[in-house]
RODO-2510 file (C-alpha; in nm, 4 decimals, decimal comma):
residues 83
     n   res          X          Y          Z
     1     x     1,7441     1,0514    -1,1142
     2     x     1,7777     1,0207    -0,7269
     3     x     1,9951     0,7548    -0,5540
     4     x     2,0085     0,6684    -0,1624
     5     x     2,1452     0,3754    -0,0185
     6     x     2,0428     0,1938     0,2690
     7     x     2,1027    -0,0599     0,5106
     8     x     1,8279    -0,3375     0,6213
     9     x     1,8555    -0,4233     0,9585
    10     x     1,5594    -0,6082     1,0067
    11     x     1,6320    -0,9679     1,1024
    12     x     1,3146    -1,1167     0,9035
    13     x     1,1502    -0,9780     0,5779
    14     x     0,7401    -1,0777     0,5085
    15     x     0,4277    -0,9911     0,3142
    16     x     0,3732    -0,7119     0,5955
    17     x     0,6790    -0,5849     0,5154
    18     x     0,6684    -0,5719     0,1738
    19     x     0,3198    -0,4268     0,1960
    20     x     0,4163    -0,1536     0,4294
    21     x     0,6975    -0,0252     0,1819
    22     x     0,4148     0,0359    -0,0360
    23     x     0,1927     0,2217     0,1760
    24     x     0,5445     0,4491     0,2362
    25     x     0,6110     0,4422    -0,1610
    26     x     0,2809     0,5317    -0,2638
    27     x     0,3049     0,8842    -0,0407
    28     x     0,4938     0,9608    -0,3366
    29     x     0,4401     1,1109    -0,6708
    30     x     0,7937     1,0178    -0,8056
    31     x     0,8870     0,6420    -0,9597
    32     x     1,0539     0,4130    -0,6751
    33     x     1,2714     0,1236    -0,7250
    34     x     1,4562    -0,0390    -0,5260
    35     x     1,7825    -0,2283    -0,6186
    36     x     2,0109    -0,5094    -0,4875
    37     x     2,2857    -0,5549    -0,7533
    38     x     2,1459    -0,6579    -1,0354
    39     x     1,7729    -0,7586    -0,8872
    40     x     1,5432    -0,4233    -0,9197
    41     x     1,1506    -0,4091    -0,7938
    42     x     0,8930    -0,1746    -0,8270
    43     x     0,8627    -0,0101    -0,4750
    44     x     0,4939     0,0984    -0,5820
    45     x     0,4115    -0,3110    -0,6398
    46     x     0,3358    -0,5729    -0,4025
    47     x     0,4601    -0,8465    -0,6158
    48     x     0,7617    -0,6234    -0,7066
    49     x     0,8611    -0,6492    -0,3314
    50     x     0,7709    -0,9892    -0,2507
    51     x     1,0506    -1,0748    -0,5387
    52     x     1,3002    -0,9068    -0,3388
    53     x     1,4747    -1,1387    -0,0442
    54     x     1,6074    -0,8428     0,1795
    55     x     1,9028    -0,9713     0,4040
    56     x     1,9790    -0,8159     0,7572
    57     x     2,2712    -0,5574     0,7292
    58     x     2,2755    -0,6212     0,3144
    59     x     2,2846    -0,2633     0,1468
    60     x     1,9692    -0,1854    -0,0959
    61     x     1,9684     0,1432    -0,3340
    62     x     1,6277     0,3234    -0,3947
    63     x     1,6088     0,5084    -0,7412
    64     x     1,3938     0,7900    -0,7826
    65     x     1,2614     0,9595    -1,0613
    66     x     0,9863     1,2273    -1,1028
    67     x     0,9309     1,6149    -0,9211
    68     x     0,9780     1,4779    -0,5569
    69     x     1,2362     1,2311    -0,6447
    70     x     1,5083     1,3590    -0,4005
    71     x     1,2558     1,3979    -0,1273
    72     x     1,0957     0,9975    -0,2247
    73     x     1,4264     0,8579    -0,2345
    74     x     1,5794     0,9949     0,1120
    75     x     1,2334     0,9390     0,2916
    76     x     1,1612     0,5848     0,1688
    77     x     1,5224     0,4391     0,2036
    78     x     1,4923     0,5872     0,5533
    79     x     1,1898     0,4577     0,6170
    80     x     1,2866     0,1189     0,4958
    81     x     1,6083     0,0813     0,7320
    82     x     1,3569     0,1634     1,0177
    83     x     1,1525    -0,1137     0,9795
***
């Protein structure tokens, strides 16, 4: 199993959002979650994400597992602090 952290630096979090991080997700064969403490959501599921309240400058972890898992971690939690 794969495990990046990341930083959210976005101010706001929304449906467009959430949706977006699935789009990224989905480029991927491996299994994403992403975790805040205890809270863990599918990265792969709309309603997964919608659960989630990300927090400006809060640090998330994205755990990958599957043959691109190093490659789906590093790429989505990068692609998540972009937003």
């Amino acid at each position: 199993m794969e495990r990046t952290e990341f930083v959210y630096h976005k101010k706001t979090y929304n449906a467009y959002d959430a949706q977006q991080i699935v789009f990224e997700a989905s480029k991927y064969k491996s299994e994403l979650i992403i975790q805040d403490g205890n809270k863990r959501a599918n990265a792969k599921s709309i309603v997964g994400l919608l659960s989630m309240r990300f927090l400006p400058d809060d640090e998330y972890t994205v755990l990958a597992e599957g043959q691109d898992a190093k490659q789906a971690a590093t790429g989505l939690a990068s692609f998540i602090a972009r937003l």
